[in-house]
N, C-alpha and C positions, 0 to 999 in steps of 0.2 A: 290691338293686342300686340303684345311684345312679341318679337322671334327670338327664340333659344338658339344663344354658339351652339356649332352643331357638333363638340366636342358633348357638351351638356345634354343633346339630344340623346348620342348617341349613347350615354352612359346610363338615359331614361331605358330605352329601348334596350340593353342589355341587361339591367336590373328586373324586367318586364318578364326579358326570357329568363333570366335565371327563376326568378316567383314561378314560373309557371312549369318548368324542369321540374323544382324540386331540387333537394339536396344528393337525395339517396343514389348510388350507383346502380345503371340499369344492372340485372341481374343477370346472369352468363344461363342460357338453354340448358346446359348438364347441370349447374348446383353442385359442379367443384367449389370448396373450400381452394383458396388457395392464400399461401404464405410466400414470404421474400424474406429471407437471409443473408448473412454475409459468413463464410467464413474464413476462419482468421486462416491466414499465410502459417501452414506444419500443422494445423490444427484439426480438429473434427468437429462434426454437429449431428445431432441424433434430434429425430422425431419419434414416437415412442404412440403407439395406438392399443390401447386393452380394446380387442375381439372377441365375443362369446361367439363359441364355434355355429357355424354354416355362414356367419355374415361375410361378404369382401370388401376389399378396399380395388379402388380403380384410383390409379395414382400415374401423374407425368412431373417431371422436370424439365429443367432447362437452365444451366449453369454460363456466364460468359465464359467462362475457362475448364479446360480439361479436369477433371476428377475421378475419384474412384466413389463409387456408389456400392450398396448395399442393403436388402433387407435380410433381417435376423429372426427367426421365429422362436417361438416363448421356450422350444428344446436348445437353444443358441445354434440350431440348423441355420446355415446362409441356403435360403430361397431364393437370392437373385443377389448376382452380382457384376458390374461392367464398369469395367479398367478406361481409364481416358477417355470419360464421357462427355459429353456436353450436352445431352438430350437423354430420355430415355420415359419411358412407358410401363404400364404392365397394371396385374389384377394379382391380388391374390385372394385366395378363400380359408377363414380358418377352417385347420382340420378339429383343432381344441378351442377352448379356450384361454387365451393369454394376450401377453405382450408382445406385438410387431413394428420390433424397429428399424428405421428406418435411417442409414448409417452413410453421411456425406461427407468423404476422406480428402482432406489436400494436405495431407502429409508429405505427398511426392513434390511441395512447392511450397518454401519454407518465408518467402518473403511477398507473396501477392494474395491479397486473398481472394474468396471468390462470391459472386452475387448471386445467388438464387433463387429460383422461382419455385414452387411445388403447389403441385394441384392434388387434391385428393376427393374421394367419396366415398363413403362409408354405405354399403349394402346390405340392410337385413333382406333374408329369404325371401319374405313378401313382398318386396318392393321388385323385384325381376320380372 
C-alpha cells in the first residue's frame, strides 16, 4: 500500500471534518439577528422595524469608532439616544403600532467611516 504526503493526508482529514461540521453557522443561544455595516465618513444609516404594538425589540451594537446613535418611534419621538458611542444596548416595547428606526450618525467624522455590528430580536407578547 502506498503512503500519502502528508500534505495529502492532511487535506483528507480536514475535508473529513469539514463533511462532518457541515456548512451552516452554529446558531447564537439568544437568536439575535445580527447585521454588519459600514458607514460612510459625514454620512448616516437607518434600520427601520414595523412593530404592532406590545411586541419589543432587544437590540446591541458595537461600532470600531465613536458615533451618534438613535432610536426614533413611529410619533418621530427619540426613545434613545447616545453621543460618542461605540457600544450600546437596550429594549424597547411598542406602545402603537409603527415604524422603529433605528438611526447610526457619523456626521461628526466627515472622512472615516465606520463598521458595525447590530444584534436584534424582535419579541411578540407570548414569546416572554
Amino acid at each position: 500500500m502506498k503512503r500519502l504526503f502528508p500534505a495529502a493526508m492532511l487535506i483528507v482529514v480536514l475535508s473529513l471534518l469539514l463533511a462532518a461540521c457541515g456548512s451552516d453557522p452554529i446558531p447564537t443561544p439568544d437568536l439575535f439577528e445580527t447585521t454588519t455595516f459600514t458607514v460612510d465618513g459625514g454620512g448616516v444609516f437607518t434600520l427601520a422595524f414595523d412593530l404592532p404594538a406590545a411586541n419589543s425589540i432587544d437590540y446591541r451594537y458595537s461600532s470600531d469608532f465613536e458615533l451618534t446613535f438613535r432610536v426614533i418611534g413611529p410619533q418621530d419621538d427619540v426613545l434613545h439616544s447616545a453621543r460618542r458611542s461605540l457600544t450600546g444596548e437596550g429594549s424597547i416595547t411598542a406602545d402603537e403600532l409603527g415604524r422603529y428606526t433605528f438611526i447610526f450618525d457619523n456626521s461628526q467624522c466627515r472622512f472615516t467611516p465606520r463598521v458595525v455590528t447590530f444584534n436584534s430580536k424582535v419579541i411578540a407578547p407570548g414569546d416572554i
